[in-house]
C-alpha positions in Angstrom: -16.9 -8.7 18.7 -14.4 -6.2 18.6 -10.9 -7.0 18.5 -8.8 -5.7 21.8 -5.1 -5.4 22.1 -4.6 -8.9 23.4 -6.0 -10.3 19.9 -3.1 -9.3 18.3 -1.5 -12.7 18.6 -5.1 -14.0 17.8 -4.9 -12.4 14.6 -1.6 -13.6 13.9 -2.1 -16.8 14.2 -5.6 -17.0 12.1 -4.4 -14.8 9.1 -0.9 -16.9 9.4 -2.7 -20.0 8.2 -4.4 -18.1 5.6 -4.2 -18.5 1.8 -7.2 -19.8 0.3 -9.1 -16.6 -0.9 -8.3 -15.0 -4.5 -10.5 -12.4 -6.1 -13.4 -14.1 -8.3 -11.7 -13.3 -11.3 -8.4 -14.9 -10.9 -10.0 -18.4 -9.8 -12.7 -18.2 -12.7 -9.8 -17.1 -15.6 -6.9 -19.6 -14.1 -9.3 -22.3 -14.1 -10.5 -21.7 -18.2 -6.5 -21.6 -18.5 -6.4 -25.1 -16.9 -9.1 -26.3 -18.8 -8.8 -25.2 -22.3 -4.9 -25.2 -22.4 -2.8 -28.2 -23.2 -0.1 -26.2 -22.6 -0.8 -22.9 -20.2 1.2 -20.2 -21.3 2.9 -18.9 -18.4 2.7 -15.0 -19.7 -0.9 -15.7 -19.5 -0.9 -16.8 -16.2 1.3 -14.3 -15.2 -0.8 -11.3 -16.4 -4.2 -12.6 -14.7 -1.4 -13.0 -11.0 -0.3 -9.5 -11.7 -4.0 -8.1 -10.9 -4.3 -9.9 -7.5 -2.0 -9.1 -4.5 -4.0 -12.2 -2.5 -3.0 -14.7 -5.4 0.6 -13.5 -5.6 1.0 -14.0 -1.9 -0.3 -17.4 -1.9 2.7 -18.1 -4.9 5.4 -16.3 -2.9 4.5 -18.2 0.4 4.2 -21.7 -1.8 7.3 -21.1 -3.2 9.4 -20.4 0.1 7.4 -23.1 1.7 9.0 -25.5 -0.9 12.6 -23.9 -1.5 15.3 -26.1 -2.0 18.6 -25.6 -0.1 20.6 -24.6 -2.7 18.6 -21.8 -3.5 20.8 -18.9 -2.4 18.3 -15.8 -3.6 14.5 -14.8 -3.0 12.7 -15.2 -6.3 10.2 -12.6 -7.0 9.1 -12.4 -10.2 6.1 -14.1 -10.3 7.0 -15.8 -14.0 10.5 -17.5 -12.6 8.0 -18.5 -9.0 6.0 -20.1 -11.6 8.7 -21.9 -13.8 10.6 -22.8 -10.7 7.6 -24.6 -9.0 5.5 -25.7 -12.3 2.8 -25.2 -14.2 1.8 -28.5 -13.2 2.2 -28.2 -9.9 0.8 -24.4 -9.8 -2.9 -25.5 -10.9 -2.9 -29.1 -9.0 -1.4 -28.3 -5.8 -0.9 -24.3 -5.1 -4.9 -23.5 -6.8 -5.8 -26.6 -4.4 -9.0 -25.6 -2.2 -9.1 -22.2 -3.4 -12.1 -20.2 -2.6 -13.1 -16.5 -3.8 -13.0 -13.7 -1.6 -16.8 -12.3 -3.4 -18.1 -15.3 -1.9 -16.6 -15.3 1.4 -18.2 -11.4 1.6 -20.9 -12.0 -0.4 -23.5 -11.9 2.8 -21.6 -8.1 3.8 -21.6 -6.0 0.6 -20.1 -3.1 2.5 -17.0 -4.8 3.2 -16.7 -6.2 0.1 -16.9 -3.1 -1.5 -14.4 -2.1 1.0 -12.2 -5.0 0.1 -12.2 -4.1 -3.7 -11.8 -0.5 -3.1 -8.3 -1.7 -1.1 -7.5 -3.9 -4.1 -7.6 -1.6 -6.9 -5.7 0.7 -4.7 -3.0 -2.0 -4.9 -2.9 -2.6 -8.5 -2.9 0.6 -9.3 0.1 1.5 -6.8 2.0 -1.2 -8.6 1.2 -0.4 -12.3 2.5 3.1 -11.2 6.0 1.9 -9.8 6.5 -0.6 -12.6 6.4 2.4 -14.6 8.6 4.6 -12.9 11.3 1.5 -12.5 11.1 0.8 -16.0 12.0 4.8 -16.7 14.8 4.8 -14.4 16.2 2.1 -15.7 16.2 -0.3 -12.7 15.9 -3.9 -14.0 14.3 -5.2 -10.4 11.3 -3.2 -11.9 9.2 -6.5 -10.5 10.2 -6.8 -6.9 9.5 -3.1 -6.9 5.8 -3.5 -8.8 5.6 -6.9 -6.1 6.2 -4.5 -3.1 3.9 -1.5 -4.5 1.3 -4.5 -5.2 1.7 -6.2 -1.6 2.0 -2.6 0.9 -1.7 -3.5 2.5 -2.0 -7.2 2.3 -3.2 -6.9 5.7 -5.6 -4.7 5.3 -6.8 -6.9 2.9 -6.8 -10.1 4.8 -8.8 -7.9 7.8 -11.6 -7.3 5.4 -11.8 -10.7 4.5 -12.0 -12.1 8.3 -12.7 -8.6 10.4 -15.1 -6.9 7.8 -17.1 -5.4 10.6 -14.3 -3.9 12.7 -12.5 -3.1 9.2 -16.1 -1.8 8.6 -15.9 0.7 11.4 -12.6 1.8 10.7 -13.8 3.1 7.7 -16.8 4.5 8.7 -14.6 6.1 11.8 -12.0 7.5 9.1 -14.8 9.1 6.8 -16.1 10.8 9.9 -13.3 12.5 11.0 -10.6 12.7 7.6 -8.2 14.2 10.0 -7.4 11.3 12.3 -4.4 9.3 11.7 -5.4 5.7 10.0 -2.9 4.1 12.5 -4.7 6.1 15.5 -8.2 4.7 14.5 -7.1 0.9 13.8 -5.6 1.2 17.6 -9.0 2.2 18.6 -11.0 -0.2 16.7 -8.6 -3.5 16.4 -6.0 -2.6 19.8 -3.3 -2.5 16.9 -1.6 -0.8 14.2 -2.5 -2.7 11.2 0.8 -2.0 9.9 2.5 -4.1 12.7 0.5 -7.0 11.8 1.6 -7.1 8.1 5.1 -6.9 9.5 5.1 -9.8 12.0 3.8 -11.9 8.9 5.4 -11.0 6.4 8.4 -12.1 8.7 6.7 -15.3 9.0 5.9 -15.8 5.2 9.6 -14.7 4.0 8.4 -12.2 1.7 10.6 -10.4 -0.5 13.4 -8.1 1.4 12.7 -4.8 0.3 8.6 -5.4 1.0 9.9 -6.3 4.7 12.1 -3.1 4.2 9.4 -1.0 3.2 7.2 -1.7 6.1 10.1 -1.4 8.5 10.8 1.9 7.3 14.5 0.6 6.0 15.3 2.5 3.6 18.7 0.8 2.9 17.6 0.7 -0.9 16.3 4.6 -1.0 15.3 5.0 -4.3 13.4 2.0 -4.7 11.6 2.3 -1.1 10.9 5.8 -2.4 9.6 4.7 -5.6 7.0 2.3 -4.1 6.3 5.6 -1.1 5.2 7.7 -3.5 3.3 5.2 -6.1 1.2 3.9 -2.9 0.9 7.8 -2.5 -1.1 8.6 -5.5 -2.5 5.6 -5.6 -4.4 6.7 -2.3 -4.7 10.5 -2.9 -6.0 10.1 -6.3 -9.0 7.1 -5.7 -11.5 9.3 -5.3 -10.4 12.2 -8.0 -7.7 14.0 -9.2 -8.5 17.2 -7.4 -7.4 15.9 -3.9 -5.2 19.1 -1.8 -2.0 16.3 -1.6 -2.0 15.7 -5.3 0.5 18.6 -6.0 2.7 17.7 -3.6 2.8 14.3 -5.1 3.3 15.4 -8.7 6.0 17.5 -7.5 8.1 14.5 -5.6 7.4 12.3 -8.7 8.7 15.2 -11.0 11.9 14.7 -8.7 12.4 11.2 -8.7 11.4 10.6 -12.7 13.4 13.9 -13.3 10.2 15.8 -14.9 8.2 18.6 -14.4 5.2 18.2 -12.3 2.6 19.3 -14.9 4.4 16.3 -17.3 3.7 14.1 -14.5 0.1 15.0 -13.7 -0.1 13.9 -17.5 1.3 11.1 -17.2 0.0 9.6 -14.9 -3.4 10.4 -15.2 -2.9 9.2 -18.9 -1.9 5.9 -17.0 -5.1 5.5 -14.8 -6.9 4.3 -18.1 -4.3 1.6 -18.2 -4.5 0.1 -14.6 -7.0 -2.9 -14.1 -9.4 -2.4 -12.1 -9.5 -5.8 -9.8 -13.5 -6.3 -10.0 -16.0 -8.9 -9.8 -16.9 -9.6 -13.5 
């Protein structure tokens, strides 16, 4: 069935009491952790999170879930979530009933390719912006790396329980390159996608300047800027580094980073051998 405008609240409600499905990876490496480790190391932990915006969400909302009033500030760095709530309690109660998002997909290999693809996007929009926060010096180099790694959760979550209308978005966007994303998703879902990861990110008390970012606040410029234009190049460059936008891009980096836009194009392609790619092996 195809989703129609009145869904939205439909959709609201069924992705709100989400958070089950990581990527196979994470389960299968956090649970060797469990196993083998008399004491987990939390930079271990950390690093296998880092790859998987599904997994991180699932910490975030856990840990607002179970603030304690005197906790005046958001934490966002996955390490402090981690020692705040645990390690404990992290693999007995927060990896509790988790189920892989291969296997959920595993009957619909075009949306789980589709899934992947929107994955990898992520990680590598957030290895690009903990980069450039790291070179200008901004010590919230994580909440901006969080909110790079976090920009389509949505998008995500709509593969996982609307692969065939996420399915025909695609195939409706490939047709026609020129139509606005937003345009199609009305067409297809009765909604802007974007609207969706708003209302629950609300809901879920995500970090600030991710609700920020998707409300077009750009109280905090640089940073929001920062995350626009890693999630930029992260999309213009997946399939190559000889898309049309690609200049542009390397220009507005060169700005930001203070560099010339032939020293960016270097750098970061340099750093597309670094990213992980967020896989099924």
């Amino acid at each position: 069935m195809t989703a129609t405008t009145h869904d939205f609240q439909t959709w609201i409600d069924i992705l709100e009491q989400d958070g089950t499905f990581v990527l196979k990876r994470t389960l299968r490496d956090l649970s060797r952790i469990d196993r083998d480790a008399d004491q987990p190391d939390v930079a271990g932990v950390v690093s296998i999170l880092e790859q998987d915006p599904l997994m991180t969400i699932i910490l975030l909302r856990f840990l607002q879930k179970n603030r304690r009033h005197s906790q005046l500030d958001d934490v966002v760095q996955v390490d402090q979530a981690l020692m705040m709530i645990g390690m404990q309690t992290f693999f007995t109660r927060v990896m509790d009933g988790l189920q892989t998002a291969e296997d959920q997909l595993k009957h619909n290999l075009p949306a789980l390719a589709g899934m992947l693809h929107t994955v990898k996007r992520a990680t590598r929009a957030a290895s690009y912006a903990r980069d450039w926060a790291i070179r200008q010096k901004d010590l919230s180099f994580e909440l901006i790396r969080i909110t790079a790694l976090l920009h389509n959760f949505a998008e995500i979550l709509l593969w996982l329980h609307a692969p065939e209308q996420m399915g025909e978005v695609h195939r409706l966007q490939v047709h026609d390159r020129a139509r606005r994303t937003r345009d199609v998703q009305t067409e297809v879902l009765g909604f802007k996608v974007s609207d969706l990861q708003l209302e629950l990110a609300r809901r879920w008390n995500l970090p600030e300047l991710l609700v920020h970012f998707m409300e077009r606040n750009y109280t905090q410029q640089r940073r929001i800027q920062t995350v626009v234009l890693a999630v930029n190049l992260a999309r213009h460059s997946e399939n190559g580094w000889n898309d049309a936008a690609l200049p542009d891009d390397y220009r507005e980096i060169g700005e930001l980073l203070h560099m010339k836009p032939d020293d960016v194009m270097v750098l970061v392609q340099g750093d597309q051998v670094s990213t992980g790619y967020a896989g099924t092996t």
